[in-house]
C-alpha positions, 0 to 999 in steps of 0.5 A: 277644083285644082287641088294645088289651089288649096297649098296657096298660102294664107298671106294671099287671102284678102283680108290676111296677108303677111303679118296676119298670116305670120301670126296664124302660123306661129299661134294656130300652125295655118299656113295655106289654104288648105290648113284654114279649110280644115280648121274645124270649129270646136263648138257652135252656139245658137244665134236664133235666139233672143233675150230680154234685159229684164228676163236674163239668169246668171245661169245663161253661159251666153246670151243674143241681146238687140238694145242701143247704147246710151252712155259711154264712159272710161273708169280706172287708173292708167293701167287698169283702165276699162270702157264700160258703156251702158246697154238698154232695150225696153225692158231693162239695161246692163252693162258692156265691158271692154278691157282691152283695145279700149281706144279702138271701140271707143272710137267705133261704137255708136249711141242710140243705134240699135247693135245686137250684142251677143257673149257671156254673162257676169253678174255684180251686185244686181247688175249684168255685165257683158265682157267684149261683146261679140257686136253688129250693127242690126242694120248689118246682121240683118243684111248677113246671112246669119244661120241659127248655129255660130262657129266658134274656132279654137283661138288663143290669147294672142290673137285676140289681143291682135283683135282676130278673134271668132269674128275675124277668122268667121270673116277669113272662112267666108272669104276663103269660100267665096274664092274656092266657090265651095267646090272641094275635090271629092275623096271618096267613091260613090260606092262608100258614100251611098253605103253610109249615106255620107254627105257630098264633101262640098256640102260637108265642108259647107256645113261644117263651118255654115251649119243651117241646122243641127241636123244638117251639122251632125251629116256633115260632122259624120262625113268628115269624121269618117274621111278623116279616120278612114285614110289613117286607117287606109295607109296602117292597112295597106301597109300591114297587106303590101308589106306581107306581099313584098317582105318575103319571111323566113319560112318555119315550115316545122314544128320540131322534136324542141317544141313537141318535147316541150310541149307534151313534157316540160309545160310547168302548167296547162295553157290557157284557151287565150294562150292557145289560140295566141300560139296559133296565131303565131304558128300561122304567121311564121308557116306563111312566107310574109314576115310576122309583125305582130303585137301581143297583149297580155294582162300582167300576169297573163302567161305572155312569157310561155307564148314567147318561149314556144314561138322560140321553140318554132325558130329554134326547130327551123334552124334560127336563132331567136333574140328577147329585147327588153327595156331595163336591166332588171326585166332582161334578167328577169327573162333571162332567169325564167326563159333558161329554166324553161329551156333548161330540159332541153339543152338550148343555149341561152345567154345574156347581153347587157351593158353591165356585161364585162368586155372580157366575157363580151368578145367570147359570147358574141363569138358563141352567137356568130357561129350559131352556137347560142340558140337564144340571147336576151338583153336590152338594146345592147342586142342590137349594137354593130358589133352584135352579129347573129349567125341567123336571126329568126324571131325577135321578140320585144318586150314593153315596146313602147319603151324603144323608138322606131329606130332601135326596132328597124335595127332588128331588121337588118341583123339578118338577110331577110328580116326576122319575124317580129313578135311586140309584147306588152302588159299595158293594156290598150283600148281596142279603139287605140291599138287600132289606131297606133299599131293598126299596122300590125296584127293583134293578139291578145291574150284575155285570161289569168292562168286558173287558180290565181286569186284576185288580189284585194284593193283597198285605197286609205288615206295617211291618216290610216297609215297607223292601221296600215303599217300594223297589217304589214306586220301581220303579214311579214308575221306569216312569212310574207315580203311587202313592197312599198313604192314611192312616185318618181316622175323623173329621175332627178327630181330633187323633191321625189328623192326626198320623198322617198328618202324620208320615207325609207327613213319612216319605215325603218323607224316603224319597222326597226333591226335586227327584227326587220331588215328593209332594202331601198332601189331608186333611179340614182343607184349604180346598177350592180347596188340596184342589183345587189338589193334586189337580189337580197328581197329575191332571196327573201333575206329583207321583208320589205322592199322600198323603191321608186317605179323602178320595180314597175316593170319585171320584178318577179318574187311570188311570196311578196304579197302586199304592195304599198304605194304611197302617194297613190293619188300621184301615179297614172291609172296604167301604173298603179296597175302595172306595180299592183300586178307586181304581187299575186304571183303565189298562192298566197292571198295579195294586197294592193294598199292604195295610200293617198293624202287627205285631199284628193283631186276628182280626176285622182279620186276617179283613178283610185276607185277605178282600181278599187273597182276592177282589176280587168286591165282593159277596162282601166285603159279605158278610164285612162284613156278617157281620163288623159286623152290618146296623146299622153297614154301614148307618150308624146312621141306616139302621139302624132296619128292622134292629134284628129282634126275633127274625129275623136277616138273615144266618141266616134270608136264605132265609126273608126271600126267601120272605117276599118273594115272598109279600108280592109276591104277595099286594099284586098279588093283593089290593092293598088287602088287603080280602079275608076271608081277608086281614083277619088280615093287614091288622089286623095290618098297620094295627097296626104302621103305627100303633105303629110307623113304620118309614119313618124308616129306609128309604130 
């Protein structure tokens, strides 16, 4: 088949044109034919059976029923009007019920003819009812060619009022066959299809929307699901392996006297197994000639910032300068804090640069970094403004990147004449299926241990009618010289409500714990920067025990003696959150708390967040509740979320069959790059395809 044919839009195929089309645009995004054909069902029913009146449970969600109508009435007052038409077989009647397009059916329906009606059940004093019937004449529906198995397609409110429900879009798909003669281009090589016993894509097509049987539906499901995932996969992939072909890297051909004399006499502690192989990893990457881009995940608390420190190391030992990006204030200085001390020994020169810094100390450090004379910056994305210009930039590191969009990161890129090695860290844990997914284009390392000696930190969840026993243990420990932080939910900055909230409880925990006994401070999202600062330094220095703040402190707030959060309103936060402010204590010796306040009534899908984190504090593990629990799209951010919105495919369910596609993307780029092989034209035809009609770039980092 011409594959053109397929772009035809939907106005051209009988039974739509223009107003319906408009309307299937607007509602369900279909414009051409090819939208239509990939409009998958998102479940399917069983037409073989049949019931009888006098046998029919409430418990039957939707049930197929042959009878005649015997009488028809209209009931109600003007606006709630309703048809209801009695519906006997030999064993019994029950009612059908039409709400709305009254005087359409009215017009249509037929006494005493048999109908096969077919929907879902409601019970009312005894009596079954039927709210608008999915109905054919018995005469018609024996005349069809009715499989076992009926499609239902997604649809919405709208279309149904316009009367193109499942009936009409089962009618659009049969059309639309009949024109296409269900002879579909093939997309992918006869050496993958007999791998994997795949279905043929015509006979998937078919079947997918036609099922003859289960058996025949679950072929043509796999088949489609694995196209789908393998071609995603196939463009991260040969992205990643061309751009390591074409990009030249800067060459670290060295270790150097900065990263041995670190390594063997300033090292604060010994590295992890993880933390080793990571750095070899990047040693790797920066030793070849292709530019590293490579994400690096690490649990909070995992030792991410050491592996940062030593990939500085190898950029500073080959002569480049190396830059640290993070996404706030707070955590840039928190970097700043902790990489100068580490470097300290060695004499480097590191800077800070964020917007807070004043214009008069601004011009001489970017002098400084021009002519090379500061080894290492930190910042936020002020980094990356014009007028900062490195002398020669060789590593860049970010921090948290899902907080910065692809704009600000291609920016890094040309602050150098080949650009720097790229290093993305994150504490949010990600499921192994999503970061194959979302980041498939970049390597992955990850880093799956505590540093040795940690203690785990103890989660406890208790509800407000607690909050008594609860704020005496605080005082327990503020009694041992402890600090404690207590975190409010602010789902947006300037959500009147959230600010009352925290307000009121700032208010209660002074009242609770009182001066000059206690001192307590408060950051939140509406302070100017130098007040947040001030506050923060204050529990820093511990000169106030408790800390009371917004998710402001989610991310980067480093103070070893406090030991017990408190977050209030736990039931609020997502489960990565919760996560992230617990790993904000045990960073000492001392044992830590995390205190999971919630109201009485808490939601299912609250509850199981809660004793999520009760259960585990392995952040991988709690990824893969929350991703279970809120879908890829909202883990990832909405402007991440566009690889994710799968047609048919379903990340959680089908992980082993996006692994295997995978590997076979692998493969098959290394292998045949260029896909210019005969027996890899399917593939390549298809593939220029979707590039063309789809950019999925948007939506990969």
């Amino acid at each position: 088949m011409n594959p053109h044919f397929l772009q035809t839009p939907l106005d051209y195929l009988k039974g739509i044109g223009p107003s319906r089309a408009k309307l299937l645009s607007s509602q369900l995004g279909l414009k051409t034919y090819q939208d239509l054909l990939h409009f998958f069902p998102n479940r399917y029913v069983d037409r073989s059976k049949f019931y009888k009146i006098a046998s029919l449970q409430s418990t039957e969600a939707e049930v197929q029923i042959i009878g005649k109508i015997t009488q028809i009435q209209k009931l109600g007052h003007q606006k709630g009007n309703r048809l209801v038409a009695t519906f006997e077989d030999e064993s019994g009647r029950m009612e059908l019920v039409w709400f709305r397009g009254i005087k359409y059916i009215e017009e249509h329906l037929k006494l005493r003819t048999p109908y096969v009606v077919f929907g879902k059940l409601t019970s009312y004093a005894g009596t079954y009812s039927m709210p608008h019937p999915d109905m054919e004449l018995l005469s018609t529906y024996e005349q069809s060619s009715h499989a076992g198995l009926q499609a239902i397609y997604p649809s919405t409110e709208r279309l149904s009022k316009a009367n193109l429900g499942n009936r009409f879009m089962m009618r659009c798909m049969q059309q639309l066959f009949s024109e296409c003669g269900s002879s579909f281009s093939e997309t992918l090589s006869k050496e993958i299809l007999e791998h994997l016993k795949l279905l043929d894509r015509s006979i998937a097509l078919y079947h997918i929307h036609f099922p003859k049987d289960t058996q025949m539906l679950a072929r043509a499901s796999a088949r489609l699901k694995f196209e789908e995932l393998f071609f995603i996969q196939l463009q991260l992939v040969r992205k990643n392996i061309l751009r390591k072909k074409k990009i030249k890297g800067l060459p670290f051909h060295a270790l150097g006297n900065y990263f041995n004399n670190f390594y063997s006499n300033h090292l604060p502690f010994e590295l992890t197994n993880a933390q080793k192989r990571v750095i070899k990893e990047i040693r790797a990457d920066v030793g070849s000639n292709a530019q590293m881009n490579r994400l690096l995940q690490g649990d909070v608390g995992s030792g991410k910032t050491i592996v940062a420190v030593m990939a500085i190391l190898m950029a500073i030992d080959n002569g480049y300068q190396a830059c640290l990006m993070a996404p706030t204030e707070i955590l840039a200085q928190q970097h700043f804090q902790g990489v100068s001390e580490l470097l300290r020994p060695l004499g480097l020169r590191v800077e800070i640069l964020t917007g807070s810094v004043k214009k008069s100390a601004r011009k001489p450090l970017l002098d400084s970094l021009k002519e090379g004379d500061i080894q290492v910056l930190i910042g936020t994305h002020a980094l990356i403004e014009d007028p900062v210009i490195y002398k020669n930039l060789g590593l860049a590191i970010i921090d948290e990147q899902h907080r910065f969009g692809v704009a600000q990161r291609a920016k890094l890129w040309h602050k150098n004449a080949l650009p720097p090695h790229i290093l993305v860290m994150t504490a949010t844990p990600i499921p192994r299926t999503l970061a194959m997914s979302v980041y498939g284009d970049l390597d992955l390392s990850v880093i799956d241990e505590l540093p040795p000696g940690r203690k785990a930190i103890k989660t406890v969840w208790r509800s407000d009618q607690n909050r008594l026993k609860v704020f005496g243990f605080l005082k327990d420990e503020i009694a041992k010289g402890r600090q404690i932080y207590v975190v409010y939910p602010l789902i947006n900055e300037s959500e009147a409500l959230d600010y009352k909230d925290l307000m009121d409880g700032y208010e209660s925990i002074s009242r609770e714990f009182p001066m000059p006994q206690y001192q307590v401070s408060i950051v939140h999202g509406q302070m100017k920067a130098d007040a947040k600062a001030y506050e923060m330094e204050r529990f820093v220095k511990g000169e106030t025990q408790i800390m009371v703040a917004t998710t402001v402190i989610e991310v980067g707030v480093n103070v070893p003696n406090a030991s017990v959060m408190l977050i209030e309103s736990a039931e609020r936060f997502g489960l990565s959150q919760l996560h992230q402010l617990r790993g904000r204590v045990g960073r000492g010796a001392d044992q830590s708390f995390c205190i999971l306040l919630s109201g009485n009534k808490v939601s299912k899908e609250g509850k199981t967040r809660l004793e999520t984190m009760v259960a585990t504090s392995d952040g991988f593990e709690i990824a893969e509740v929350d991703l279970k629990l809120r879908g890829p799209g909202d883990l990832m951010g909405t402007q991440q979320s566009g690889v994710l919105q799968l047609k048919i495919a379903d990340i959680l369910r089908d992980g082993d069959l996006l692994q295997k596609a995978r590997e076979i993307a692998i493969n098959l780029i290394k292998s045949d790059p260029e896909l210019s092989k005969t027996n890899n034209k399917p593939i390549l035809a298809a593939y220029l395809s979707l590039v063309k009609h789809k950019n999925i770039w948007n939506y990969i980092s």
